[in-house]
C-alpha positions in Angstrom: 8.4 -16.0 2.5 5.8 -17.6 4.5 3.4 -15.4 3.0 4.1 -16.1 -0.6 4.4 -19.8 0.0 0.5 -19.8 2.0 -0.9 -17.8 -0.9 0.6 -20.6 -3.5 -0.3 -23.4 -1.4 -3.9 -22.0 -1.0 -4.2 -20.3 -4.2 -4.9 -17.2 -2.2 -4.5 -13.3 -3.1 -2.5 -10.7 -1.3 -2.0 -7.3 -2.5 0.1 -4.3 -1.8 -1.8 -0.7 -1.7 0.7 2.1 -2.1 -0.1 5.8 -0.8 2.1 8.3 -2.0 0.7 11.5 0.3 2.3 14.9 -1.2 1.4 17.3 2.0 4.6 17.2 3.5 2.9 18.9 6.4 -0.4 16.5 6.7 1.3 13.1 6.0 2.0 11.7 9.6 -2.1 12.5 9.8 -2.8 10.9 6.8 -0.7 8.2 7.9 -2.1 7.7 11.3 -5.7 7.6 9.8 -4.6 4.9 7.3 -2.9 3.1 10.2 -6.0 3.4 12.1 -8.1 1.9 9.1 -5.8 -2.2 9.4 -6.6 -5.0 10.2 -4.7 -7.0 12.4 -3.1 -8.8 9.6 -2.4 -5.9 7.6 1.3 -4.3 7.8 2.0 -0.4 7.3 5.5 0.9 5.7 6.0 4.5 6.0 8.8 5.6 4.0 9.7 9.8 4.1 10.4 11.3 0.5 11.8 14.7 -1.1 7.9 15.7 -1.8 6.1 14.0 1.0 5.9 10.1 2.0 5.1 6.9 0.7 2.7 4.7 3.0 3.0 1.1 1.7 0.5 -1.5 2.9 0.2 -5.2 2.9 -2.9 -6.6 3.1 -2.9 -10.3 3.2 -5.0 -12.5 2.1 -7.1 -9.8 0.2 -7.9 -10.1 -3.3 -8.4 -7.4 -6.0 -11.9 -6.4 -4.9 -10.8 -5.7 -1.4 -7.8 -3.8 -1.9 -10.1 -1.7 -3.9 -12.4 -1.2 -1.5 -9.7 -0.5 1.3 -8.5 2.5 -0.7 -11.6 3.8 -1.8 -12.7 3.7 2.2 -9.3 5.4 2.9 -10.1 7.9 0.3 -13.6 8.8 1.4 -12.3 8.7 4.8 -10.2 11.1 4.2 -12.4 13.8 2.6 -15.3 12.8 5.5 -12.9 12.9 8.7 -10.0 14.8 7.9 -11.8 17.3 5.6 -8.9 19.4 4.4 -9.0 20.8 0.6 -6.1 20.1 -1.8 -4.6 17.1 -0.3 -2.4 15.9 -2.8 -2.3 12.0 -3.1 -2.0 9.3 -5.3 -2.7 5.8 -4.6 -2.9 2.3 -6.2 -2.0 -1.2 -5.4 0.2 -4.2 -6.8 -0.5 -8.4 -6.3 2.4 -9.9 -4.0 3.0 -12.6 -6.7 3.9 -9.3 -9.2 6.2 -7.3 -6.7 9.3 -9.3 -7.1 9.1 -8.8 -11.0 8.5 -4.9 -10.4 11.1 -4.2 -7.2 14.1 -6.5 -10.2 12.6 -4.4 -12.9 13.3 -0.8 -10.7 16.8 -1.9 -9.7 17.3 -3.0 -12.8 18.2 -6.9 -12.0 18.2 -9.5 -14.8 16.9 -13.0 -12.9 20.6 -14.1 -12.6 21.5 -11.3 -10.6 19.2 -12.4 -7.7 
């Protein structure tokens, strides 16, 4: 992708936080306020599972540190502007240049299958 190929070119980081939001009935405004929280760069997946949803977000250009700090502000932000007890979430992130090794190793792909 044209993404992958910058971040080589440039030696830049991008990194891929994951939500997984396990309020079934709070996740579209858990979702909202994470979607509120990009930049214009920054790309939201929402994906709708048995026990809740999965918020995937791309965040270009970003390096460890940041994507840190961009769930810990979603995290505060959260418990500051939403302020409803027990909301079940876990979070963490994943580089873009590790992603294609994970995604082969969950399907189960050796590297001559792609």
């Amino acid at each position: 992708t044209r993404l992958s190929n910058l971040q080589k070119k440039y030696n830049m980081e991008s990194n891929i936080a994951i939500f997984h939001i396990k309020n079934k009935d709070l996740e579209k405004m858990i979702s909202l306020f994470i979607e509120s929280k990009l930049r214009s760069l920054d790309l939201l997946l929402k994906f709708d599972v048995h026990n809740g949803a999965v918020v995937v977000v791309l965040l270009p250009f970003s390096g460890e540190s940041s994507t840190f700090g961009f769930i810990e502000r979603i995290k505060n932000g959260i418990k500051d502007e939403i302020t409803i007890k027990n909301i079940q979430m876990s979070y963490g992130f994943i580089s873009l240049n590790d992603i294609n090794t994970v995604i082969r190793e969950l399907l189960g792909f050796t590297q001559k299958q792609i």
